[in-house]
Backbone of each chain as nested JSON, in Angstrom:
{
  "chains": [
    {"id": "A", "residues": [
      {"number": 1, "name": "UNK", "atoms": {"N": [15.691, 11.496, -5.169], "CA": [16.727, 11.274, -4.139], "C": [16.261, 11.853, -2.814]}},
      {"number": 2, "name": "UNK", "atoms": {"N": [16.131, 10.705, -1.9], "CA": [15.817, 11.286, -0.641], "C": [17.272, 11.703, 0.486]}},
      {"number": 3, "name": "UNK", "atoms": {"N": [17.222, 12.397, 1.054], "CA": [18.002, 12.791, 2.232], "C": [17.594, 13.371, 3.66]}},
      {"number": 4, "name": "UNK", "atoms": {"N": [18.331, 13.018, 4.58], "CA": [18.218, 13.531, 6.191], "C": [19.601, 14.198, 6.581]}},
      {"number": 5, "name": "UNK", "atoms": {"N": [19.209, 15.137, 6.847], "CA": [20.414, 16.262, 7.56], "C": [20.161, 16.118, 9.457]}},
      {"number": 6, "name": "UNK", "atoms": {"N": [20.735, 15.635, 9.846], "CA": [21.096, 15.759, 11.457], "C": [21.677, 16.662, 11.878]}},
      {"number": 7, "name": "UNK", "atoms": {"N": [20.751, 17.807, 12.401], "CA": [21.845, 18.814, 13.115], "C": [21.803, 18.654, 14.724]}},
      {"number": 8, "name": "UNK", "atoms": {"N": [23.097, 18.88, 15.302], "CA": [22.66, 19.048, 17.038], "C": [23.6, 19.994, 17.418]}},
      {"number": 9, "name": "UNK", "atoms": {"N": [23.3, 20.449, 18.581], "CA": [24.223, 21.294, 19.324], "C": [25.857, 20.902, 19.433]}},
      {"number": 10, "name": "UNK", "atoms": {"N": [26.959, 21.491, 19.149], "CA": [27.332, 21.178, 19.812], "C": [28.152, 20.991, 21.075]}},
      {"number": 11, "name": "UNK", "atoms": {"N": [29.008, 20.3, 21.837], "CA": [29.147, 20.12, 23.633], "C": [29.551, 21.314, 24.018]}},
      {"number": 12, "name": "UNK", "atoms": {"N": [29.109, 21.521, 24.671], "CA": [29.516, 22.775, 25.96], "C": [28.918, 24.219, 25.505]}},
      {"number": 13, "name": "UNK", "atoms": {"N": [27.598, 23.761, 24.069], "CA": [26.948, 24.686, 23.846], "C": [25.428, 24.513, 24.573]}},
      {"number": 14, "name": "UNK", "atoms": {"N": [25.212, 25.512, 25.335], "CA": [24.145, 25.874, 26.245], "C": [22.827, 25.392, 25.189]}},
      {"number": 15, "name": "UNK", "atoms": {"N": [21.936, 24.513, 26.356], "CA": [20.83, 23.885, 25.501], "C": [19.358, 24.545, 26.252]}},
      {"number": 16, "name": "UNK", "atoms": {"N": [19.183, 25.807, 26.326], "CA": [17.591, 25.849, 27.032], "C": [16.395, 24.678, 27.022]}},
      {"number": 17, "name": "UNK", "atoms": {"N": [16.187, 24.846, 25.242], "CA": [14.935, 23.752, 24.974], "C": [15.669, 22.487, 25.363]}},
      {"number": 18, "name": "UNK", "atoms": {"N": [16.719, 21.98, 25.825], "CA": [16.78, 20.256, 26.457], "C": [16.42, 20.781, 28.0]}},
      {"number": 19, "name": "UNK", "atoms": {"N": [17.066, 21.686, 28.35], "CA": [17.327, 22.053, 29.959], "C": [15.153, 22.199, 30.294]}},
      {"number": 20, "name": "UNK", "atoms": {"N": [14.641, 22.786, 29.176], "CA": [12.866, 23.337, 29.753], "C": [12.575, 22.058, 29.532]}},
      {"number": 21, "name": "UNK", "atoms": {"N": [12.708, 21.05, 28.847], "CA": [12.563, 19.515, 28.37], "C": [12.623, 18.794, 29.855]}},
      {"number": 22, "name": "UNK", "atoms": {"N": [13.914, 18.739, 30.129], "CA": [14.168, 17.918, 31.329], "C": [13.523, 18.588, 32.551]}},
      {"number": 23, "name": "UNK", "atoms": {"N": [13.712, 19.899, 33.106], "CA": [12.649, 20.644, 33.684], "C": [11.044, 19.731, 34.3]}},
      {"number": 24, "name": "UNK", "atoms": {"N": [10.713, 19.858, 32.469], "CA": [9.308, 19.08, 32.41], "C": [9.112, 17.943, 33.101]}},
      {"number": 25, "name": "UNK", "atoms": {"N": [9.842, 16.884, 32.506], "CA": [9.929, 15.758, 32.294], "C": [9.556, 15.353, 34.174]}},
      {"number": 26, "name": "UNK", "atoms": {"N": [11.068, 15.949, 34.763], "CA": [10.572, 15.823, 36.329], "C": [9.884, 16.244, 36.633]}},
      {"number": 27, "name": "UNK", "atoms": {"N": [9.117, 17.184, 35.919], "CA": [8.191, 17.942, 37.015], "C": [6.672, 16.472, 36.785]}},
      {"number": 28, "name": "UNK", "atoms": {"N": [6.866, 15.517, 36.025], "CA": [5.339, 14.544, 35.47], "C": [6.135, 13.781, 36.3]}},
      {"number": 29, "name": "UNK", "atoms": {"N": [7.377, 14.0, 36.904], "CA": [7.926, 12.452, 37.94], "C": [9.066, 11.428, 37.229]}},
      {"number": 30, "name": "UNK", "atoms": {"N": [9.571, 11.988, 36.008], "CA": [10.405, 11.592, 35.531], "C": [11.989, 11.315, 35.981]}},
      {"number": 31, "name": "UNK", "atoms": {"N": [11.803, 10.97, 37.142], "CA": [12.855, 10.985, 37.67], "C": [14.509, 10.634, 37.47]}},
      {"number": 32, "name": "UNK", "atoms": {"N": [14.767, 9.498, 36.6], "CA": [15.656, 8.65, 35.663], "C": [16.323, 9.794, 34.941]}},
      {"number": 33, "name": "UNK", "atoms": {"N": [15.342, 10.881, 34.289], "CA": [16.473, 11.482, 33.549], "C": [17.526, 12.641, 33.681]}},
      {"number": 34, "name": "UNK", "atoms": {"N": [18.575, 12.469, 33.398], "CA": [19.639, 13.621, 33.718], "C": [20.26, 14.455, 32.776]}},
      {"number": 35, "name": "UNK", "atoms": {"N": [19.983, 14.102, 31.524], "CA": [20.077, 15.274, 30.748], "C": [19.444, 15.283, 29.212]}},
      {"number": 36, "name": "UNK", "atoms": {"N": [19.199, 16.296, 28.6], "CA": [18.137, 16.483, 27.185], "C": [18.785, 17.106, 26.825]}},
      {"number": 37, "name": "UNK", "atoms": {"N": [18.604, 17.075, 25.515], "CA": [19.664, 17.384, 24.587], "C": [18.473, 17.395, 23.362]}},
      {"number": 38, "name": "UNK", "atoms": {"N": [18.331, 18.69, 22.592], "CA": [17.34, 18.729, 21.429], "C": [18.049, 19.223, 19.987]}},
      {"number": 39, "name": "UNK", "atoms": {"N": [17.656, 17.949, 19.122], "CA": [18.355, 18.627, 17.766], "C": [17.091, 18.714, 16.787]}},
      {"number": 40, "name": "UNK", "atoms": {"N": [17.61, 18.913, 15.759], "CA": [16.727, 19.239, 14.16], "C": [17.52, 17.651, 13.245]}},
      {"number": 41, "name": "UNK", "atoms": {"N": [16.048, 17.507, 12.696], "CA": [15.973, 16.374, 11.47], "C": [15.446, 17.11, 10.336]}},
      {"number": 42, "name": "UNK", "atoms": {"N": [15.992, 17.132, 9.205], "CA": [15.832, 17.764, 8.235], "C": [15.824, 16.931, 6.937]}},
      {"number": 43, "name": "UNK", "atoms": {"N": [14.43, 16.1, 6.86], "CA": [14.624, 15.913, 5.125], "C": [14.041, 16.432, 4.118]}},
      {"number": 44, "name": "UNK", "atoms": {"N": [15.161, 15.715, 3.212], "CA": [15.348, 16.349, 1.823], "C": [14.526, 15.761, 0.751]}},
      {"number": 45, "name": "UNK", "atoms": {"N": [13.487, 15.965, -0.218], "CA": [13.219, 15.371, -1.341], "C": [14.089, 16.289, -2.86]}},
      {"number": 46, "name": "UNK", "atoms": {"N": [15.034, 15.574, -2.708], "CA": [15.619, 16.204, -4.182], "C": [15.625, 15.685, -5.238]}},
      {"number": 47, "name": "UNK", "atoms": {"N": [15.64, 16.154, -6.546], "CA": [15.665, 16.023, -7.561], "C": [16.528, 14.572, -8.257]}},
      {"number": 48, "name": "UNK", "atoms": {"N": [16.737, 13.374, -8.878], "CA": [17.551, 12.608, -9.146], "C": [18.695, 13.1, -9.453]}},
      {"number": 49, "name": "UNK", "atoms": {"N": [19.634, 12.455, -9.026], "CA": [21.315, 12.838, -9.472], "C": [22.441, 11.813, -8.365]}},
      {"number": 50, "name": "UNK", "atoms": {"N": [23.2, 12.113, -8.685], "CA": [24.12, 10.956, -8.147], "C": [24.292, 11.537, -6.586]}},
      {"number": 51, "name": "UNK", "atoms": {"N": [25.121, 10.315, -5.788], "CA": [25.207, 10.283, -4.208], "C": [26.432, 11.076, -4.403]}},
      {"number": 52, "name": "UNK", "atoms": {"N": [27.436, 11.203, -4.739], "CA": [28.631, 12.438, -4.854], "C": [27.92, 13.966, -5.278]}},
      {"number": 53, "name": "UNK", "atoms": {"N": [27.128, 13.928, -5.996], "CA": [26.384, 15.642, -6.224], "C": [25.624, 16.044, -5.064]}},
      {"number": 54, "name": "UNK", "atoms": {"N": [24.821, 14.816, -4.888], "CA": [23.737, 15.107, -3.846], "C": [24.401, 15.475, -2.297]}},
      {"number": 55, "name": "UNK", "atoms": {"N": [25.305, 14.733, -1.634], "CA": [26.666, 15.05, -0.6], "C": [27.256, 16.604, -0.55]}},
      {"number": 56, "name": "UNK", "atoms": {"N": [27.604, 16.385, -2.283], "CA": [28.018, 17.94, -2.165], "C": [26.875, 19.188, -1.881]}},
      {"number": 57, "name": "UNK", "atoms": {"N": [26.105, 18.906, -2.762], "CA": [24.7, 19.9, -2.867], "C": [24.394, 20.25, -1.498]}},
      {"number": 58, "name": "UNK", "atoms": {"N": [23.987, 18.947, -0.787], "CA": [23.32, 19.558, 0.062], "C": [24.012, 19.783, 1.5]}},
      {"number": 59, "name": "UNK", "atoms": {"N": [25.902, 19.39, 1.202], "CA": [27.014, 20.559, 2.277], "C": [26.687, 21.591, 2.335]}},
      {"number": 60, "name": "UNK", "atoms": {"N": [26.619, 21.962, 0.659], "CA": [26.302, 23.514, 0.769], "C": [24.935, 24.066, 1.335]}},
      {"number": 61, "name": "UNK", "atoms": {"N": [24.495, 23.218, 1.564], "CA": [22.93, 23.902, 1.815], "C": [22.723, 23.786, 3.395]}},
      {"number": 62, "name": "UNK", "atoms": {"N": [23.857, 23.068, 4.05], "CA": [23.711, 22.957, 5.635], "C": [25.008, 24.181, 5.78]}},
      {"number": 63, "name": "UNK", "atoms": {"N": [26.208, 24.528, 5.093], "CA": [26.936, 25.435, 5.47], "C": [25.987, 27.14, 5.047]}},
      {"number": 64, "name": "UNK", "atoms": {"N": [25.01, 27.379, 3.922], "CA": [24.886, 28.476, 4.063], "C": [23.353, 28.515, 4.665]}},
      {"number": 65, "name": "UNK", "atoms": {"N": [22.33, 27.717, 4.724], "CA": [21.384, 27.71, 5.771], "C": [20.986, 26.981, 6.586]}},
      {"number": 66, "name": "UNK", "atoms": {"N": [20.951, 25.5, 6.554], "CA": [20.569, 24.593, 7.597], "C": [20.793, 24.68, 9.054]}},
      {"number": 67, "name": "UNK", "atoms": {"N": [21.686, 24.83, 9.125], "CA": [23.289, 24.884, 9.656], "C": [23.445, 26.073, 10.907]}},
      {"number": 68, "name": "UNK", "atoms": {"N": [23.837, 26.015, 11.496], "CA": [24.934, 27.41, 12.055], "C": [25.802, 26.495, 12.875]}},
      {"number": 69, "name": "UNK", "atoms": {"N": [26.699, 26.886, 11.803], "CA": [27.768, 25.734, 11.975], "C": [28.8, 26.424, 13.465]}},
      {"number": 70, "name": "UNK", "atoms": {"N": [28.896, 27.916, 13.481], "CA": [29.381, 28.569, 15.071], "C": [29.122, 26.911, 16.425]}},
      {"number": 71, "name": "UNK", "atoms": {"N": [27.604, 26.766, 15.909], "CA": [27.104, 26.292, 17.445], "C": [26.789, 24.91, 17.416]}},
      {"number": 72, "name": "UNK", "atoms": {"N": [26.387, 24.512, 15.808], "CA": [26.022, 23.163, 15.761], "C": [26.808, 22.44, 14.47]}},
      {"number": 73, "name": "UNK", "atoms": {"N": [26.591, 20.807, 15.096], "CA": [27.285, 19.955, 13.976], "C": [25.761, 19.715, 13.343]}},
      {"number": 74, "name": "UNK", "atoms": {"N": [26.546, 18.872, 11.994], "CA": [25.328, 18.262, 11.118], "C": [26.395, 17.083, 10.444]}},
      {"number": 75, "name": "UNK", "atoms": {"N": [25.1, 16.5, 10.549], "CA": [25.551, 14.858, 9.273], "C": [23.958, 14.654, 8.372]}},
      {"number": 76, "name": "UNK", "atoms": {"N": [24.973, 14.069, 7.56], "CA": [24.463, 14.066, 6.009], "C": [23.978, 12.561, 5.827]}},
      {"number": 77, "name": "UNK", "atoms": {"N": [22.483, 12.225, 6.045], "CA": [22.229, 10.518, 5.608], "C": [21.37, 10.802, 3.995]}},
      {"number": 78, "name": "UNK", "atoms": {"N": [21.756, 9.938, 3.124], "CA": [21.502, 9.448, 1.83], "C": [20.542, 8.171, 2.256]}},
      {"number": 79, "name": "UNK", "atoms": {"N": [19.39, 8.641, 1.713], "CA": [18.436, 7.551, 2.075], "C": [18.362, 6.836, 0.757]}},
      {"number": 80, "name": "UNK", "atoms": {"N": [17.838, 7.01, -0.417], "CA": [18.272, 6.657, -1.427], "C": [18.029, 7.38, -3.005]}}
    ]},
    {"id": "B", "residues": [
      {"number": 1, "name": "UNK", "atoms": {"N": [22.288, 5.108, 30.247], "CA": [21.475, 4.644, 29.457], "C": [21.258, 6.304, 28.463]}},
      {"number": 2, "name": "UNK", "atoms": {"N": [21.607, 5.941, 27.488], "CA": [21.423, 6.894, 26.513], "C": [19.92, 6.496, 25.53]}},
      {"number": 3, "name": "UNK", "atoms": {"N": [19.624, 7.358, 24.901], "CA": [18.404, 7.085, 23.701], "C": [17.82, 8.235, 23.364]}},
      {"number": 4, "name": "UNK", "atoms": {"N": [17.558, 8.084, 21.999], "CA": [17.471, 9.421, 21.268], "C": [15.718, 8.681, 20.692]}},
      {"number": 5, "name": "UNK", "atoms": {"N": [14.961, 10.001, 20.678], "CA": [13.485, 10.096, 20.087], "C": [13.505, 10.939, 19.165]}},
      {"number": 6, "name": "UNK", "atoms": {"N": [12.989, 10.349, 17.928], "CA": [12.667, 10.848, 16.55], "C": [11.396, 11.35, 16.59]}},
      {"number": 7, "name": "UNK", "atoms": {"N": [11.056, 12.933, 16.506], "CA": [9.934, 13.347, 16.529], "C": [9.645, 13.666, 14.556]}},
      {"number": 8, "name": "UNK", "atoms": {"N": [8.533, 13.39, 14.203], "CA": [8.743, 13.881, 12.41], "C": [6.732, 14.147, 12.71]}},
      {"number": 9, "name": "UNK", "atoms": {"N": [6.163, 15.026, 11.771], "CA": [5.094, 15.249, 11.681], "C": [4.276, 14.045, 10.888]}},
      {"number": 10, "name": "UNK", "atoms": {"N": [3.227, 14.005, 10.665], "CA": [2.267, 12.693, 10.493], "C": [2.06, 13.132, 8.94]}},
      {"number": 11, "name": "UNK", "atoms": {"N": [2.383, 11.952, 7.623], "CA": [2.011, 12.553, 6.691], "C": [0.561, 13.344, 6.458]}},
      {"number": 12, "name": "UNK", "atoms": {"N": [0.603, 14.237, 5.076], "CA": [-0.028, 15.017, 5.353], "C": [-0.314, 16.211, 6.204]}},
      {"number": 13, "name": "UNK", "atoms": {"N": [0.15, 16.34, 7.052], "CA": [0.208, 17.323, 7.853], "C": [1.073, 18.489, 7.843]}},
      {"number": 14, "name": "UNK", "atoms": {"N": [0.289, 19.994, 7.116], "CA": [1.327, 20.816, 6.725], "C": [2.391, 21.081, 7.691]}},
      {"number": 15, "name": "UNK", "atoms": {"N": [3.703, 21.669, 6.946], "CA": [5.062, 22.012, 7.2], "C": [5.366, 23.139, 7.411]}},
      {"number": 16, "name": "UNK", "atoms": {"N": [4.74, 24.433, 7.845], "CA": [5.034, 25.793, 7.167], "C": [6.673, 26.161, 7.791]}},
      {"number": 17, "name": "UNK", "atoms": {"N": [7.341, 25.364, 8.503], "CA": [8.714, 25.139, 8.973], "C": [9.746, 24.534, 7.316]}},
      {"number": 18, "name": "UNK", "atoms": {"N": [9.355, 23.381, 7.467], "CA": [9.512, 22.54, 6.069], "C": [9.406, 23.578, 4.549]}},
      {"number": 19, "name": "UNK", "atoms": {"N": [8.36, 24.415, 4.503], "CA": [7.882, 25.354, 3.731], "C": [9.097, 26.267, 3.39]}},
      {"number": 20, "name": "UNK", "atoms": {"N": [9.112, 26.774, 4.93], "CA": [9.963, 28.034, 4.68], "C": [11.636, 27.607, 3.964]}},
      {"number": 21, "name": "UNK", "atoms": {"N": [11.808, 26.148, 4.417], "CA": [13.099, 25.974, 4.538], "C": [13.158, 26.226, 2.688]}},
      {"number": 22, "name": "UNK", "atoms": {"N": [12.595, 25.592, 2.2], "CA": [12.207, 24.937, 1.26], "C": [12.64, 26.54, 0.311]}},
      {"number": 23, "name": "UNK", "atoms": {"N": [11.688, 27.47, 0.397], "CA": [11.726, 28.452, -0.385], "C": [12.64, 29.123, -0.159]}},
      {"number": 24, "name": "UNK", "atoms": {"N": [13.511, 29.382, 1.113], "CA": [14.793, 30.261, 1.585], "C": [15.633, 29.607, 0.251]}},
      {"number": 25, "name": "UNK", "atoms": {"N": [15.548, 27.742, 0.468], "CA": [16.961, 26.956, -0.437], "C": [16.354, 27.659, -1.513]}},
      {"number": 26, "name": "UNK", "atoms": {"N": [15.433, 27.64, -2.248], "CA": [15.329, 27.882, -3.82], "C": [16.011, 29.057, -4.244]}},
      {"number": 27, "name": "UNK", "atoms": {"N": [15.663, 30.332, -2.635], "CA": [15.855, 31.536, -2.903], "C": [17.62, 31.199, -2.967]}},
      {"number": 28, "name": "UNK", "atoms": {"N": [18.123, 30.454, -2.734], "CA": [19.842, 30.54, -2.761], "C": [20.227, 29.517, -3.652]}},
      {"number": 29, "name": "UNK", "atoms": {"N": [19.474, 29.067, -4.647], "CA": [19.929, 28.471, -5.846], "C": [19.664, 27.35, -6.169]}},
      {"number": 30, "name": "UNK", "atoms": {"N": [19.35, 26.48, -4.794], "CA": [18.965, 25.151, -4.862], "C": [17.652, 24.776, -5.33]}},
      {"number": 31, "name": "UNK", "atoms": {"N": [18.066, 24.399, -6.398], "CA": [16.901, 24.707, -7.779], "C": [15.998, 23.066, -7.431]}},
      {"number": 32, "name": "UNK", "atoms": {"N": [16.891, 21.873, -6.851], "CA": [16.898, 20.355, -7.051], "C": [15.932, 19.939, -5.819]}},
      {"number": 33, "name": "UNK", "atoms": {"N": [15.907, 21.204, -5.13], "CA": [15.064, 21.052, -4.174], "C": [13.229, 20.613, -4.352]}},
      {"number": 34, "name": "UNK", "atoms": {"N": [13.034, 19.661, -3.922], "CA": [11.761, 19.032, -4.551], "C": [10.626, 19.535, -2.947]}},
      {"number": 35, "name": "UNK", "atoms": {"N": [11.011, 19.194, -1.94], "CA": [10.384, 19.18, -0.172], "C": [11.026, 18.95, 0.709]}},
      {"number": 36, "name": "UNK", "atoms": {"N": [10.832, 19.528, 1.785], "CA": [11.08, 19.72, 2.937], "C": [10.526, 19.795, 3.893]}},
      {"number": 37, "name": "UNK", "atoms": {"N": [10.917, 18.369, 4.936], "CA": [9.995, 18.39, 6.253], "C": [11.019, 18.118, 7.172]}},
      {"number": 38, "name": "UNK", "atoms": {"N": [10.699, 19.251, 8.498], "CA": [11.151, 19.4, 9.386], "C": [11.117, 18.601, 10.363]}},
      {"number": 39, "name": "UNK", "atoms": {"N": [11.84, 17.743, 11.188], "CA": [11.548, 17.296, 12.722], "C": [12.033, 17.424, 13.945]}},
      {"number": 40, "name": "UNK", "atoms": {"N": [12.295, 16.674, 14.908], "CA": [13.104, 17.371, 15.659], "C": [13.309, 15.747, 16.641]}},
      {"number": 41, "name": "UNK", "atoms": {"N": [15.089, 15.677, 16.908], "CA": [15.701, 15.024, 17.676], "C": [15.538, 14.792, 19.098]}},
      {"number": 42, "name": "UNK", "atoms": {"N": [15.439, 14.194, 20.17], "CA": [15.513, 14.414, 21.469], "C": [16.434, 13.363, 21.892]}},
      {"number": 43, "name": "UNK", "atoms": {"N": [17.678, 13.498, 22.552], "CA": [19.032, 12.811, 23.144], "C": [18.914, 13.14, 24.492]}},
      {"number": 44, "name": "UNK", "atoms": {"N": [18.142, 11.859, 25.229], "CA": [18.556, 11.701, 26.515], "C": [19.106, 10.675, 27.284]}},
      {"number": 45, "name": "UNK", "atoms": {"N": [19.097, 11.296, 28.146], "CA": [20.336, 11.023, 28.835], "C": [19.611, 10.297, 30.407]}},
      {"number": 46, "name": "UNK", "atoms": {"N": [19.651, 8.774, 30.579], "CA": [18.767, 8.539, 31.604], "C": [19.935, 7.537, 32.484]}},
      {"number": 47, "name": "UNK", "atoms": {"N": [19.367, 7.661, 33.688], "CA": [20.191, 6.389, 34.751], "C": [19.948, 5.316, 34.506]}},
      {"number": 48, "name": "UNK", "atoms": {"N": [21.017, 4.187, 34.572], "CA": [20.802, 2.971, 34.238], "C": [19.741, 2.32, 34.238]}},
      {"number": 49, "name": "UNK", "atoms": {"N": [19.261, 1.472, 33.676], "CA": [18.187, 0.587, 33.787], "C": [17.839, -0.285, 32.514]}},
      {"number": 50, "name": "UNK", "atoms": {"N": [17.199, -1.547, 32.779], "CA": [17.253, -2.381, 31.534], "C": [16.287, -1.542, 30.583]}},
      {"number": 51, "name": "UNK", "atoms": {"N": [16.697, -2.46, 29.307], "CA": [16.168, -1.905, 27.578], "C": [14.813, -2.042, 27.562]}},
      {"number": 52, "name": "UNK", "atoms": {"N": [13.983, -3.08, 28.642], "CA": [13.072, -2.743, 28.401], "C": [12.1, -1.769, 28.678]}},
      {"number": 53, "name": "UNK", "atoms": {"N": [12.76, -2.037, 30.553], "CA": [11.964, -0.626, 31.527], "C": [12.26, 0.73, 30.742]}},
      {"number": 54, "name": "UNK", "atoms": {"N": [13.671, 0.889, 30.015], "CA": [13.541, 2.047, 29.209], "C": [12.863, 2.5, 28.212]}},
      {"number": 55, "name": "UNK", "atoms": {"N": [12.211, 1.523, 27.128], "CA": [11.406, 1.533, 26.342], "C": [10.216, 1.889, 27.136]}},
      {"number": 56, "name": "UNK", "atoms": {"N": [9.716, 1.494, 27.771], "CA": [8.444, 1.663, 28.046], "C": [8.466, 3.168, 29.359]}},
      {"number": 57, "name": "UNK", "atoms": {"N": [10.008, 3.835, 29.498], "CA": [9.451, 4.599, 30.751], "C": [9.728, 6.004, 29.363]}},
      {"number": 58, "name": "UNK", "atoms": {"N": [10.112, 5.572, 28.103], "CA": [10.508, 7.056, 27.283], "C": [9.128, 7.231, 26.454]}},
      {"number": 59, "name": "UNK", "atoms": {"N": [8.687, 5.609, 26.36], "CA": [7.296, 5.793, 25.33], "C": [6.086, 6.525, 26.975]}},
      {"number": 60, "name": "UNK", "atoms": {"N": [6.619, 6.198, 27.903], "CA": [5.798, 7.226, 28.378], "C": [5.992, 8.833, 28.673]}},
      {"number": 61, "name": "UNK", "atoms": {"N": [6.966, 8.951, 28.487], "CA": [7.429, 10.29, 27.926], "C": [7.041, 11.438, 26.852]}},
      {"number": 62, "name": "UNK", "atoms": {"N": [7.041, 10.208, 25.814], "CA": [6.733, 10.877, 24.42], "C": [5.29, 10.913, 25.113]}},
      {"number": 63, "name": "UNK", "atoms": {"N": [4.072, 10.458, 25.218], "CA": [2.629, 10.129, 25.104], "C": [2.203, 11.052, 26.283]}},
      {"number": 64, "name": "UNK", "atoms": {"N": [3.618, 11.923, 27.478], "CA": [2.587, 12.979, 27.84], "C": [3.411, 14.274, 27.252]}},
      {"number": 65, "name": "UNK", "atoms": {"N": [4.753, 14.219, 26.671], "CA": [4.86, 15.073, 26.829], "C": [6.576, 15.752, 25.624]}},
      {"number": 66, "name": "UNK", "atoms": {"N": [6.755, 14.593, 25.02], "CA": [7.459, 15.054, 23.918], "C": [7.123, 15.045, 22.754]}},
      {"number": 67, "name": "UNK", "atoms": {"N": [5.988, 14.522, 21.989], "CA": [5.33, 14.079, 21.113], "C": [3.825, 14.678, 21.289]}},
      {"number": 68, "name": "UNK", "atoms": {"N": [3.705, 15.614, 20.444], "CA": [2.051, 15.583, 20.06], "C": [1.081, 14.856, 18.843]}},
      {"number": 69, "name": "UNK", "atoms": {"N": [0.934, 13.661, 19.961], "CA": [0.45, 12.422, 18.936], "C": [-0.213, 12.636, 18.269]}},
      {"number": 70, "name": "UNK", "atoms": {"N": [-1.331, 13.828, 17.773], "CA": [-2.0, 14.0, 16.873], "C": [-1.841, 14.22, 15.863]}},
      {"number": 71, "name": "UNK", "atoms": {"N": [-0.332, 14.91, 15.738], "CA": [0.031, 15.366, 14.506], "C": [1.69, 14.952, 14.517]}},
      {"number": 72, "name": "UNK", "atoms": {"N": [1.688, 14.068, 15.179], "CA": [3.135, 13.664, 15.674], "C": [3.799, 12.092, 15.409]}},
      {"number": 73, "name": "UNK", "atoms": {"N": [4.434, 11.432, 14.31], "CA": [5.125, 10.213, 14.862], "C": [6.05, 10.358, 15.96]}},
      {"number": 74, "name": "UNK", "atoms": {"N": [6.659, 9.1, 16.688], "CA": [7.817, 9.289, 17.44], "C": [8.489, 8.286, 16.683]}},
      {"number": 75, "name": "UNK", "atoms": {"N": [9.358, 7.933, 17.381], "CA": [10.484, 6.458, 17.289], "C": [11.483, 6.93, 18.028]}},
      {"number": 76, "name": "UNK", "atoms": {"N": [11.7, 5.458, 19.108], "CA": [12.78, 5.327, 20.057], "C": [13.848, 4.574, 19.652]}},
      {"number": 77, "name": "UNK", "atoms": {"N": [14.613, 5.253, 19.491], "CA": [16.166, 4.32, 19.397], "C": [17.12, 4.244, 20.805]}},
      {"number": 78, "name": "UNK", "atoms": {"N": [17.488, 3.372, 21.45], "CA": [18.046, 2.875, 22.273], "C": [19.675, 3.208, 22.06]}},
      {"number": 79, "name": "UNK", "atoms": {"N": [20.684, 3.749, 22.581], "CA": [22.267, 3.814, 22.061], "C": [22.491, 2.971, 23.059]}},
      {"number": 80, "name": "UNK", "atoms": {"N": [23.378, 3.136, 24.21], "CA": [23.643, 2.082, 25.052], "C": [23.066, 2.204, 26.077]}}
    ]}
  ]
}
């Protein structure tokens, strides 16, 4: 069973690494862009078991480490 | 014009990010845990302009400076 955990900031939580990102970006002449925003992709190779265990399993594994849920959201993709 | 870049490492190419995650989960029970590879999101945020000039002004983005192509896939997804 494969899985992807999406974590990102979230709004009105202060982003340095997008803010040194965009920084960059203009400083090569990037002019177009106005804001960066950097998250985490996190997959999973787990063990076989059903899409209801695997959902649950790996909540728990974005609420006690993936995660800091204070500052950031996460979503849960079931690849298959 | 929104669009988010999928940064993920090039197979083969160690994880010691992926690694760690990997052994923290085991250390907290998650036994089902098989691998773990890390990547990282980029959500920006650009001034209007057509889908294509955007494709081609973010793939020049990634190629100086969000993506280290050596050890780096990207992928551009377009939102609106």
């Amino acid at each position: 069973m494969k899985a992807r955990v999406h974590i990102s900031l979230k709004n009105g939580v202060l982003d340095p690494q997008g803010k040194a990102i965009s920084n960059s970006l203009h400083g090569l002449g990037f002019e177009s862009v106005l804001d960066v925003r950097q998250g985490k992709t996190i997959e999973l190779d787990l063990t076989d078991m059903s899409k209801e265990t695997a959902e649950t399993e790996i909540d728990k594994m974005c609420q006690q480490l993936l995660a800091n849920t204070v500052i950031e959201n996460y979503s849960i993709e079931l690849i298959d």
